[in-house]
N, C-alpha and C positions, 0 to 999 in steps of 0.2 A: 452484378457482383462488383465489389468493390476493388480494386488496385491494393495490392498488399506487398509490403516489405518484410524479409523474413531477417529476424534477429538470431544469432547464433550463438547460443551462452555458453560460453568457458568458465562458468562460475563467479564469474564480478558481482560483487555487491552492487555495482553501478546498475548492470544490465536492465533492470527493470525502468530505469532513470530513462536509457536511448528508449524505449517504449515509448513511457510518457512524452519526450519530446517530440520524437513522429507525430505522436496522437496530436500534440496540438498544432499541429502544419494541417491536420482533416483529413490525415496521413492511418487507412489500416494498417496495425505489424500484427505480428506474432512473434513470441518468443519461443525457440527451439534446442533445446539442449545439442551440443554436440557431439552427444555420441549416438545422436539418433539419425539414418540416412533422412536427407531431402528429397521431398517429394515436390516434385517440379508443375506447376499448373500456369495455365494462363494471365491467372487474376497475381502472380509476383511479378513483381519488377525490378527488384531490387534485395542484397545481403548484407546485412550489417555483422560481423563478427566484435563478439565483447571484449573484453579483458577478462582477465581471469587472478586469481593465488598463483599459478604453478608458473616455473620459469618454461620457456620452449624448451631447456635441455636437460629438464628433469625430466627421467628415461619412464616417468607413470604422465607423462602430461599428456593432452589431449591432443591428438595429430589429425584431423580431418583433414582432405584430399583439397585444397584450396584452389589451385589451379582449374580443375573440374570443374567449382564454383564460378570461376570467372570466366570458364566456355561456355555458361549459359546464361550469368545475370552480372549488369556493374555492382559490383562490390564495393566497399569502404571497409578495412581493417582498423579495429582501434586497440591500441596499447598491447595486450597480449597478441591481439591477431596481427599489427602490421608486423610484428616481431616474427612470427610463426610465419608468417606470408616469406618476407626475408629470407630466412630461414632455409623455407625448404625450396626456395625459389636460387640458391646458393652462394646467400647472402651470410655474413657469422655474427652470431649472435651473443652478448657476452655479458660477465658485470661490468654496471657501471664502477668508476673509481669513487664517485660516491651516489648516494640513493637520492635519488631526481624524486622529491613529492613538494607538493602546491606549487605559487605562483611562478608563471615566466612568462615572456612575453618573445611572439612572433618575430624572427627576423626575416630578412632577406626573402622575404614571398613570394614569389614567382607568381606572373600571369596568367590564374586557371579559372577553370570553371567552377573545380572547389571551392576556391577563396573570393570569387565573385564577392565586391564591395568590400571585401577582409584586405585590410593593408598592417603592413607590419607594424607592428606596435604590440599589434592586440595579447590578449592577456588571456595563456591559458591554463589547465590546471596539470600539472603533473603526476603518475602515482607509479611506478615505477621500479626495482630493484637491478634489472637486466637493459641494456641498450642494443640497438642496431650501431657495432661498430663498422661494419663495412658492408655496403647494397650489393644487390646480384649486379651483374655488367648492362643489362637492360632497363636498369630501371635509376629511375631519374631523382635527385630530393628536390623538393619546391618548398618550403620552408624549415626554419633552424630555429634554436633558438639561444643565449650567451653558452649555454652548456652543453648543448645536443646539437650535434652539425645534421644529422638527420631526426629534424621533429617530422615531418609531412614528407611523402614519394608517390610517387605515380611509376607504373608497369607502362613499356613501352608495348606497341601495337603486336608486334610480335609474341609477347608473353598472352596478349589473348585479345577476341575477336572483342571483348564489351570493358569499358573504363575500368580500372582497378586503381583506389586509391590509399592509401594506409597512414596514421596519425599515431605518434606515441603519445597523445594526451589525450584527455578526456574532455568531448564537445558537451557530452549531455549534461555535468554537473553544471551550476550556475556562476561559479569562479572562473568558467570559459566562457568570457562576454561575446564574445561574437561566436560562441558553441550552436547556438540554435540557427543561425542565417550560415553557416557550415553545414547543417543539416539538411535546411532545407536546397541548399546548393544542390547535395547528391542525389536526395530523394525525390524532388519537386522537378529539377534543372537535368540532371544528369540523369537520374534514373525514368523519367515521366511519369511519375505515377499523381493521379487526378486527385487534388483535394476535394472530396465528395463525401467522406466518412463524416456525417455530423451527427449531434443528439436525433433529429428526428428519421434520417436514413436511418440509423441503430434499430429505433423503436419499430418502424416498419419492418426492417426485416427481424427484429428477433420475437415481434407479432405472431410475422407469417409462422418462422422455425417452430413455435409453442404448438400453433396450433398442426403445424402437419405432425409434431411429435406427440401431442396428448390428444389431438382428435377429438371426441367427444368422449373421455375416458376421465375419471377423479381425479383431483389435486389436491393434496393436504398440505396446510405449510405453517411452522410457527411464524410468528412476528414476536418481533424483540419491540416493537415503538421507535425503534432507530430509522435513519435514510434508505440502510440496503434494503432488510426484510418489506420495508413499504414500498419501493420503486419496484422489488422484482417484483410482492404480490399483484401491484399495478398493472405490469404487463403482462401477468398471467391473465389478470381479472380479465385485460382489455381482450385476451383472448381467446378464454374460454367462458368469460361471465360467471354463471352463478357453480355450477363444476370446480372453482376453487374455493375448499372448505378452510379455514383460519382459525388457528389456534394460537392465546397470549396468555402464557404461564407468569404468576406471580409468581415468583422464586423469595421473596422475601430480602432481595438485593438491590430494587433499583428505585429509583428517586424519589422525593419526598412528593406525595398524590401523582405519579405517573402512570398508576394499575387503572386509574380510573379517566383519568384525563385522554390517555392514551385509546382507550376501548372507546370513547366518544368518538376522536377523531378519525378511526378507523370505519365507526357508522355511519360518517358525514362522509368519505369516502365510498359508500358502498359496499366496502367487503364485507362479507359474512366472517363474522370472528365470535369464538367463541373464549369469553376469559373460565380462568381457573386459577384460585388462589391455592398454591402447594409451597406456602409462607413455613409451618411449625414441619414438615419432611425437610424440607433444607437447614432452617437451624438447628434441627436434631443431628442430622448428619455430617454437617459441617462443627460441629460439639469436637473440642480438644483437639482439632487439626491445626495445623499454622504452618506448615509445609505450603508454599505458594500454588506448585503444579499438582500437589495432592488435592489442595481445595478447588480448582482449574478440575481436574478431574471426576470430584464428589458432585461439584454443582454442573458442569455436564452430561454424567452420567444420569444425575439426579432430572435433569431436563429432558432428557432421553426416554426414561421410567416414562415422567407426567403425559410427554405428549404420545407417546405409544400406546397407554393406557385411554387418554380420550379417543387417537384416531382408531384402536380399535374398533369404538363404540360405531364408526362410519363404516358403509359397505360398498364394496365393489370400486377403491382405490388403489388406481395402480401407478400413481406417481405421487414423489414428494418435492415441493417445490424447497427450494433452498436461495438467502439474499449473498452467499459466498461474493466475495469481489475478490481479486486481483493479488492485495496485499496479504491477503488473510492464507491464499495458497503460498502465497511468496516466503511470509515467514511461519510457515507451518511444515513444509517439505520444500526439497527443491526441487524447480520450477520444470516441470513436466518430466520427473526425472534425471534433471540435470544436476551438476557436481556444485551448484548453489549449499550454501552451511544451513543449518535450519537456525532459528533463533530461539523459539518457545511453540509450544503444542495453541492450536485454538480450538474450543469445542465446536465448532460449527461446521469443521471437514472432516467429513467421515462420522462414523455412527452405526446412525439412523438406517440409511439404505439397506445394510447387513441386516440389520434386525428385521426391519420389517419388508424386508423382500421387494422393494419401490425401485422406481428406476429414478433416475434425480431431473431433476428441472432447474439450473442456475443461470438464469437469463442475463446475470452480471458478474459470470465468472471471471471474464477477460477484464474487465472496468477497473480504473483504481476511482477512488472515493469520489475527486472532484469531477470526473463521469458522470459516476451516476447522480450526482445531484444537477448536473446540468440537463441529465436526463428527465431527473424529478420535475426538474423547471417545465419545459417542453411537453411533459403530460400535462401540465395546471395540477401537478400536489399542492397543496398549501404550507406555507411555509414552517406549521409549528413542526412538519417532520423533516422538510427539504433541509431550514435552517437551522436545524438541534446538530449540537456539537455530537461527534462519533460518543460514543457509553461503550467498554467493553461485553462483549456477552455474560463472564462473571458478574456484571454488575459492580456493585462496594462490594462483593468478595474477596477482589484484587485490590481496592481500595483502602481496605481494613487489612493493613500488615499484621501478621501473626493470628489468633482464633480469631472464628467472625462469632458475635452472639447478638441475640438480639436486641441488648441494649447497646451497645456498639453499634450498629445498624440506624438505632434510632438517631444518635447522637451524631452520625455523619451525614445522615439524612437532613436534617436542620442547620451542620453547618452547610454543607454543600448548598442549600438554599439558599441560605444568606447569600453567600459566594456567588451564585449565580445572578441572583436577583443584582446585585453589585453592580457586576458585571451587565448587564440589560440596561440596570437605571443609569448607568455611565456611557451607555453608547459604545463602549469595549468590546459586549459578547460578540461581534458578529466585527471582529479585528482581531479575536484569534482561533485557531483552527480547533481546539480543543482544551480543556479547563475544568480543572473536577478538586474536590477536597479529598484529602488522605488523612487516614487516624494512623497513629503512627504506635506501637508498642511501647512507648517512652511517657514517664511522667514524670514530672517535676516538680518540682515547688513553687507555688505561687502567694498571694499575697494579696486578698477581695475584703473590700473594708480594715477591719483588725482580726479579721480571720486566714489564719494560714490553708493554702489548700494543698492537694498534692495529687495532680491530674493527666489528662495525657495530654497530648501534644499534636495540632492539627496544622499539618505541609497543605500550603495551596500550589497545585499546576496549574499553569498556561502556556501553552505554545502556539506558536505561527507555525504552518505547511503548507504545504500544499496538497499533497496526497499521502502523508502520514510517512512514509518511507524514511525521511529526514526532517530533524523539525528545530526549531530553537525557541529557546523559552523568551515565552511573552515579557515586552520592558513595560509593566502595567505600573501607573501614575503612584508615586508613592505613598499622596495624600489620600485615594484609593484605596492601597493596601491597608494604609491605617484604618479606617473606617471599617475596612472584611474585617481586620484583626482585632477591632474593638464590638464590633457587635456582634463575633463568633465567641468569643470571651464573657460578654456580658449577659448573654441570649440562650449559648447552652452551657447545659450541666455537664459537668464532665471533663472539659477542655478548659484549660489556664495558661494556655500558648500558642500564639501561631506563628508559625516559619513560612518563608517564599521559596521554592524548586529553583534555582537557575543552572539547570545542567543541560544540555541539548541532547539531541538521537541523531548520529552517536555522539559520543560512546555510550549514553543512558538512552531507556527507554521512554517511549511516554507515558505509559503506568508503570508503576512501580513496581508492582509485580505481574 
């Protein structure tokens, strides 16, 4: 079993961020809502508490028993929690005179184990509304910073038998440069827990888990031709072989020759996949919508129908495998029950199960993106799945702002190609994290030979990420963009314009709808 560090969400939009940074120290966590008790095992080492929206002296805020926490594991408090810690520890807790968000930099650091190699200077991020104006009598500050006399404290031995340390900024974003070597200070140094979590440990043990949970019993599962759906099918294959059946639904939404390209490389693979083209059911039913989460819903449900109907046609299955990862729960619901905000609905959690009476299989629930493809790597996938940019499961249904139809479809299908291909023959596509064409509801006037035309209008995206969570728009070469924009112009019908995206997530997303 692996060493695991337990995270305790108060609702930050960050919280998912301290994950990812553990993970990449080879660091297991889990993330745990706080209003759910802790269950204590051998394989924790360590508690990280989040930040949170609520002040500690708003009388609905979350109060878990923190002291308890630190009579059984060293703790780290971050921003809501060292405050909460304070707090109830009989410290007062209050507004600041003004609202402390982004840069500052470390003063006066004191010689710890937390800040091992950290000297003041260092540069961290702020986010803030309430401060620690005054510490309990036991408890010590070890760094400040021009505005906050208490940024970093430590619990003296007396408040409890294991280290307790508390920060009012945030290590895991990336505008805390020495945020990750803080991390591993606590988790690695202080807490001991064994960097041993890697791609191929994963693979063995969520092997083993597949096969004691499905035994020799059925698997049904869609694929999309994306990363997730083929890395988990992967490790179902790898562990029950030919007992996972594969089903890849045309929906009539996704890229120009991928219905076919995709089903090759899934037989070069091995898996048993059975396509189905249910292309004129989706543009019939997606006919006069342009409501974003209504079409999010139609081509869902609509997915739902297709593949219920073929696994019908299969007997004696009693699971459905599912490629769910990490983000897709995170902005779908909050996070295990936790007081997390939802962002928008995804078809791919929840459904299916209800309906057809299956118990679930997500062998990449816990993963965020660049996971599983490190995962991908580690099996030997081949790169036309490992390396393809994420596709939402809508497909160009989120793509196509306002009604989707099917000549709509066609016409972003061709530009989107071009765009891609761009992006490839320039040695770009694989420099940023994600990159797709948008048809936009707007058409303008244009001006091709001595003909006037009056067309719509095609938004190119691209961003850098890392695990989609937060992203910023790709700075792609201009003499580039000319080029997408002169041969999506010249190449399809339809379109008389194209625009560049430069908004980042946040505050935009990275589909548009």
């Amino acid at each position: 079993m692996n060493d695991k560090i337990l995270i305790l969400d108060f609702g930050s939009q960050f919280t998912q961020l301290i994950a990812r940074r553990v993970r990449e120290l080879n660091v297991y966590c889990e993330i745990q809502p706080c209003t759910k008790p802790i269950v204590y095992d051998e394989t924790m080492k360590g508690i990280i508490l989040s930040g949170s929206p609520f002040s500690v002296n708003d009388p609905n805020a979350p109060t878990p028993d923190i002291a308890a926490m630190a009579a059984k594991l060293p703790l780290l408090a971050v921003c809501y929690g060292a405050q909460l810690l304070a707090k109830q520890s009989g410290g007062e807790v209050g507004k600041s005179t003004h609202r402390e968000y982004g840069r500052a930099h470390l003063q006066d650091v004191v010689a710890d184990p937390l800040f091992a190699t950290i000297a003041s200077g260092s540069q961290v991020w702020m986010s803030h509304s309430d401060t620690i104006k005054d510490l309990p009598y036991d408890f010590s500050v070890i760094a400040r910073t021009e505005s906050i006399p208490v940024a970093a404290f430590k619990a003296s031995a007396q408040y409890a038998p294991n280290p307790v340390y508390a920060i009012q900024f945030h290590p895991e974003v990336t505008h805390s440069t020495d945020g990750g070597q803080l991390l591993k200070n606590f988790v690695v140094d202080i807490c001991g827990a064994r960097q041993d979590w890697t791609p191929a440990a994963f693979i063995h043990e969520t092997v083993e888990k597949i096969k004691a949970q499905a035994g020799d019993k059925k698997v049904v599962m869609a694929l999309s031709g994306g990363v997730d759906s083929t890395v988990a099918a992967t490790l179902i294959h790898k562990a029950i072989g030919d007992n996972l059946y594969c089903i890849f639904v045309d929906n009539g939404l996704l890229r120009k020759g991928e219905f076919q390209q995709v089903l090759d490389g899934y037989k070069h693979l091995g898996l048993n996949t059975k396509g189905i083209d249910a292309r004129k059911k989706f543009y019939d039913e997606l006919s006069g919508v342009s409501d974003p989460e209504k079409k999010r819903k139609i081509i869902g449900k609509g997915f739902i129908d297709v593949f219920h109907e073929e696994a019908q046609k299969l007997t004696d299955v009693s699971f459905l495998g599912q490629g769910t990862i990490y983000p897709d729960v995170i902005e779908s619901m909050s996070v295990h029950g936790g007081p997390s905000a939802t962002i928008k609905s995804h078809h791919n959690v929840g459904g299916l199960p209800e309906i057809m009476h299956l118990s679930l299989i997500e062998p990449l629930r816990a993963l965020f993106k660049d996971e599983v493809r490190k995962v991908g790597r580690e099996l030997g996938i081949d790169d036309i799945f490992i390396g393809r940019h994420p596709f939402p499961g809508p497909g160009l249904g989120i793509r196509i702002l306002g009604e989707v139809s099917e000549e709509k479809v066609l016409m972003l299908q061709e530009a989107d190609a071009i765009y891609i291909q761009h992006l490839r023959d320039s040695g770009m596509y694989k420099e940023v994290w994600q990159a797709g064409a948008i048809l936009l509801p707007v058409q303008s006037v244009g001006v091709m030979g001595d003909e006037r035309t009056y067309e719509f209008t095609c938004a190119l995206r691209a961003v850098t990420s890392v695990d989609g969570m937060t992203a910023d728009w790709a700075h792609l070469p201009y003499d580039l963009l000319a080029r997408i924009s002169n041969d999506i112009i010249n190449r399809v019908r339809g379109i008389n314009r194209v625009v560049y995206d430069i908004s980042s997530k946040p505050p935009a997303t990275i589909e548009w709808e």
